[in-house]
C-alpha positions as CSV (number, residue, x, y, z in Angstrom):
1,X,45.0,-47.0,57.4
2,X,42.3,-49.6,58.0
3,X,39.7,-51.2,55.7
4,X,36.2,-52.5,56.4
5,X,33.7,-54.0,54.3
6,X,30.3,-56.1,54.8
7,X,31.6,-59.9,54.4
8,X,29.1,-62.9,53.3
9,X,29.3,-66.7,52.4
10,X,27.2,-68.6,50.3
11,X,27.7,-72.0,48.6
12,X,31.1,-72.1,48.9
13,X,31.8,-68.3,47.5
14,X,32.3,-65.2,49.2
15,X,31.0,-61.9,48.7
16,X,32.2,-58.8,49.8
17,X,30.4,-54.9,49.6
18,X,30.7,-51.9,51.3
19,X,34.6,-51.8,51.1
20,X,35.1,-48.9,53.5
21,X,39.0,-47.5,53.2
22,X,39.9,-45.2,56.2
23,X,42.7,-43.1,56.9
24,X,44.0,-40.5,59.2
25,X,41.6,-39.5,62.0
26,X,38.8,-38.1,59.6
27,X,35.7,-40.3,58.6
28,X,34.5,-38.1,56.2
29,X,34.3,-39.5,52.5
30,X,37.2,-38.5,50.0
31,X,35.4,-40.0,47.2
32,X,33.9,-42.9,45.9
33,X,35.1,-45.3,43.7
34,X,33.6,-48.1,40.7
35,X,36.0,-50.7,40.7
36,X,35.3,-54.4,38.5
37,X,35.1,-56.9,41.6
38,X,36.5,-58.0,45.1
39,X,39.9,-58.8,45.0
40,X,42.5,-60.7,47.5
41,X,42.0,-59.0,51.0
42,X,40.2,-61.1,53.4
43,X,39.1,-60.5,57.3
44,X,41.7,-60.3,59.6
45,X,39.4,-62.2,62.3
46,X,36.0,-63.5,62.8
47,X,35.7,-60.1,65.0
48,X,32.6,-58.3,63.9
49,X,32.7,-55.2,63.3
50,X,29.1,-53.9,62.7
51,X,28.7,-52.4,66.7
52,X,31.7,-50.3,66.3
53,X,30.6,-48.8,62.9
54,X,27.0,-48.2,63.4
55,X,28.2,-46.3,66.2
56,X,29.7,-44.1,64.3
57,X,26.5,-42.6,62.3
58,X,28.1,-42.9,59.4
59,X,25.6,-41.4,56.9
60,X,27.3,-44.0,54.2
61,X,27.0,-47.2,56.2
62,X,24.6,-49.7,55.6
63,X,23.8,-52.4,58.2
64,X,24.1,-56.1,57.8
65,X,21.2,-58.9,57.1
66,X,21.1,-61.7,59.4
67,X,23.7,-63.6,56.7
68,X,26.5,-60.7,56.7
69,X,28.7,-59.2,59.0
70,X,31.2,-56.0,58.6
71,X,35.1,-57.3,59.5
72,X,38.6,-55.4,59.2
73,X,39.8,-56.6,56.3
74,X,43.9,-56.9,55.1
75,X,44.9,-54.4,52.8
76,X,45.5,-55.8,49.2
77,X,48.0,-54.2,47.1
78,X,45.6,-52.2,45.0
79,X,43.8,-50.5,48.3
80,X,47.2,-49.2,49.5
81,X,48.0,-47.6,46.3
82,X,44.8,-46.3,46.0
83,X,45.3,-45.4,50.0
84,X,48.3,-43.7,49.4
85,X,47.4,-42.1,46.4
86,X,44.7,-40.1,47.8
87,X,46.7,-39.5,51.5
88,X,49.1,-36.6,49.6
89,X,45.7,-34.6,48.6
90,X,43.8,-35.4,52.2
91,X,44.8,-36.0,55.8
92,X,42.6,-38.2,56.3
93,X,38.7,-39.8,55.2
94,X,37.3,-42.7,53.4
95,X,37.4,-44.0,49.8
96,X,34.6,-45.8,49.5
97,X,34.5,-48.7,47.3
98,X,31.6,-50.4,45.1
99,X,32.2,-53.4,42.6
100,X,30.2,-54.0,39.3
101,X,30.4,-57.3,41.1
102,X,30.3,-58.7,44.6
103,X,32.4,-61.7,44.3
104,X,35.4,-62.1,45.5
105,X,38.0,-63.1,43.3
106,X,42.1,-61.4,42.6
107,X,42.0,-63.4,39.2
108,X,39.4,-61.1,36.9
109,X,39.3,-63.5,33.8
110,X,38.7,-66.0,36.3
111,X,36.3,-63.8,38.3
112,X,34.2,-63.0,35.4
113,X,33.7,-66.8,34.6
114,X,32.7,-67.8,37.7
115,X,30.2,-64.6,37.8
116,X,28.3,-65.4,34.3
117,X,27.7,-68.6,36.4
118,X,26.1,-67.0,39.6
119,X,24.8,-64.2,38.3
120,X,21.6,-64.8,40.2
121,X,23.0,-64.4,43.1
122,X,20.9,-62.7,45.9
123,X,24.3,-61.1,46.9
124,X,26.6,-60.6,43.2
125,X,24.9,-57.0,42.5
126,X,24.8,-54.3,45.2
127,X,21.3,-53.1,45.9
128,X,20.6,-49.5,44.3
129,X,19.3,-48.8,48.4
130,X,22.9,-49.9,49.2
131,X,24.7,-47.0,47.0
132,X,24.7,-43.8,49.1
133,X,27.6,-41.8,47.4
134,X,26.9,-38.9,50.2
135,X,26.9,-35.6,47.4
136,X,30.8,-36.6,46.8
137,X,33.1,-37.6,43.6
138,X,32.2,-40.5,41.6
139,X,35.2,-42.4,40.1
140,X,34.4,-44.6,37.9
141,X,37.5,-46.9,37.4
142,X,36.4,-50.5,35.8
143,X,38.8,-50.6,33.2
144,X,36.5,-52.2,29.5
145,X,37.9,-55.2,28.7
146,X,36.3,-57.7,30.8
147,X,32.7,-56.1,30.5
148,X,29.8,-58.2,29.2
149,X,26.6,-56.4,28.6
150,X,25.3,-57.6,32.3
151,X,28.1,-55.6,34.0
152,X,27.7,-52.4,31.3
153,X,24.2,-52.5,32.5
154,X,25.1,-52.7,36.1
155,X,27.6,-49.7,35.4
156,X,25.1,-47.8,34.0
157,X,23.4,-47.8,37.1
158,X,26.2,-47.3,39.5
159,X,26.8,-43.8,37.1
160,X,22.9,-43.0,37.1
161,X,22.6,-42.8,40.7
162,X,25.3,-40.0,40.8
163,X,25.6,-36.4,40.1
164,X,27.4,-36.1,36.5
165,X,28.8,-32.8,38.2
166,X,30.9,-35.4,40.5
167,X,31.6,-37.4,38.0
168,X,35.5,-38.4,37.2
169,X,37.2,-41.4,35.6
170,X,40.4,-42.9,35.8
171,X,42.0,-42.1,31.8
172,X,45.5,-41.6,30.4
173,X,46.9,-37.9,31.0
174,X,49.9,-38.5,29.2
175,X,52.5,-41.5,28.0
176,X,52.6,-44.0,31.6
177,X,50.5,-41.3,33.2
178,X,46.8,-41.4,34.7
179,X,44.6,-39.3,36.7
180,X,41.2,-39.0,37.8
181,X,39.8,-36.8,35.3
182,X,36.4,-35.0,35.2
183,X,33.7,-36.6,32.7
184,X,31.1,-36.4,31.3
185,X,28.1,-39.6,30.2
186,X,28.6,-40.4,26.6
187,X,25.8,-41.0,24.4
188,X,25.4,-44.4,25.2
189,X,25.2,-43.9,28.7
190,X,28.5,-44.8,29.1
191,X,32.0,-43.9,31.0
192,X,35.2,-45.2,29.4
193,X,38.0,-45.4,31.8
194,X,40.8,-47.9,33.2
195,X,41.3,-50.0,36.0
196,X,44.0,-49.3,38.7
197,X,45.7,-52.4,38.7
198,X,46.7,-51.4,35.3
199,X,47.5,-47.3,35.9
200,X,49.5,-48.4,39.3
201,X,51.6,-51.1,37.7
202,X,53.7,-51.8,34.5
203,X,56.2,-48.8,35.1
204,X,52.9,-46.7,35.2
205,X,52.3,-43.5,37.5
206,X,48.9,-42.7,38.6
207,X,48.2,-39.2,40.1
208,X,44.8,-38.6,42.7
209,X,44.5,-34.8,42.1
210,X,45.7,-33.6,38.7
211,X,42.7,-32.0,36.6
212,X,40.5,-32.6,39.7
């Protein structure tokens, strides 16, 4: 399993998008998931990596500005899981992964602080041009708690640009059990769901492919 993602710094904070999670020998995209923000994986080197997956022709990957580059990245905690979750449906592909939020920080009540304060940031949002979902599965899995009107609004557009016949969210099946369920948009425009650092912790079992 590898992971590679578009990487920037600016005053002091870092920023990371286009979280690309690969594994097996296929590049093809598994799905696509709405997480809350960056969490603790960082580059592995100050190797770039934007040569290599240009070559590729990815029809997902968007290239760098002259202020970002694409590294392999460590894999957190959270993108194994989620890794290993989806590897006993698929032999391989990508999970793609976009954040509400570009910023990384592991701490989210931290993490939402320290957005409110920068969010005019040229690089805290990811550009609607930069969401190419590639006609696959939307999961939206933010979790609610830590949302503030400026990151419902920003959901509401990562779920707009999608097909609502792709769309899934990450809910309760039963007691300490989740799965990616398919959804619907509810009246407000809105998908409720949790966040997997909740469904894959606390004695909780999350499951990629029941309902799906």
């Amino acid at each position: 399993m590898k992971c590679y993602a578009r990487w920037t710094k600016d005053k002091d904070m870092f920023f990371r998008d286009q979280t690309i999670l690969q594994f097996g020998n296929s590049w093809d995209i598994v799905a696509n998931l709405i997480l809350l923000n960056p969490g603790s994986a960082v580059p592995k080197s100050d190797e770039t990596m934007d040569e290599m997956l240009a070559s590729k022709n990815l029809p997902f990957f968007r290239k760098s500005n002259i202020n970002q580059h694409y590294h392999e990245f460590t894999i957190d905690p959270l993108m194994r899981n989620i890794i290993n979750c989806f590897s006993k449906m698929h032999d391989g592909g990508v999970i793609k992964i976009y954040n509400l939020f570009n910023l990384k920080n592991q701490d989210s009540n931290q993490a939402i602080l320290e957005y409110q304060q920068n969010i005019n940031n040229p690089y805290i949002h990811t550009d609607e041009s930069d969401i190419i979902y590639d006609d696959k599965k939307v999961i939206i899995a933010t979790g609610e708690s830590n949302l503030t009107d400026e990151l419902m609004i920003e959901l509401k557009k990562f779920i707009q640009l999608g097909d609502e016949n792709k769309l899934y969210a990450l809910q309760k099946s039963d007691t300490k059990e989740f799965t990616f369920v398919k959804t619907s948009i509810n009246q407000d425009g809105f998908v409720n769901s949790f966040h997997p650092s909740y469904t894959f912790a606390y004695g909780n079992k999350t499951l990629c492919g029941k309902n799906s």
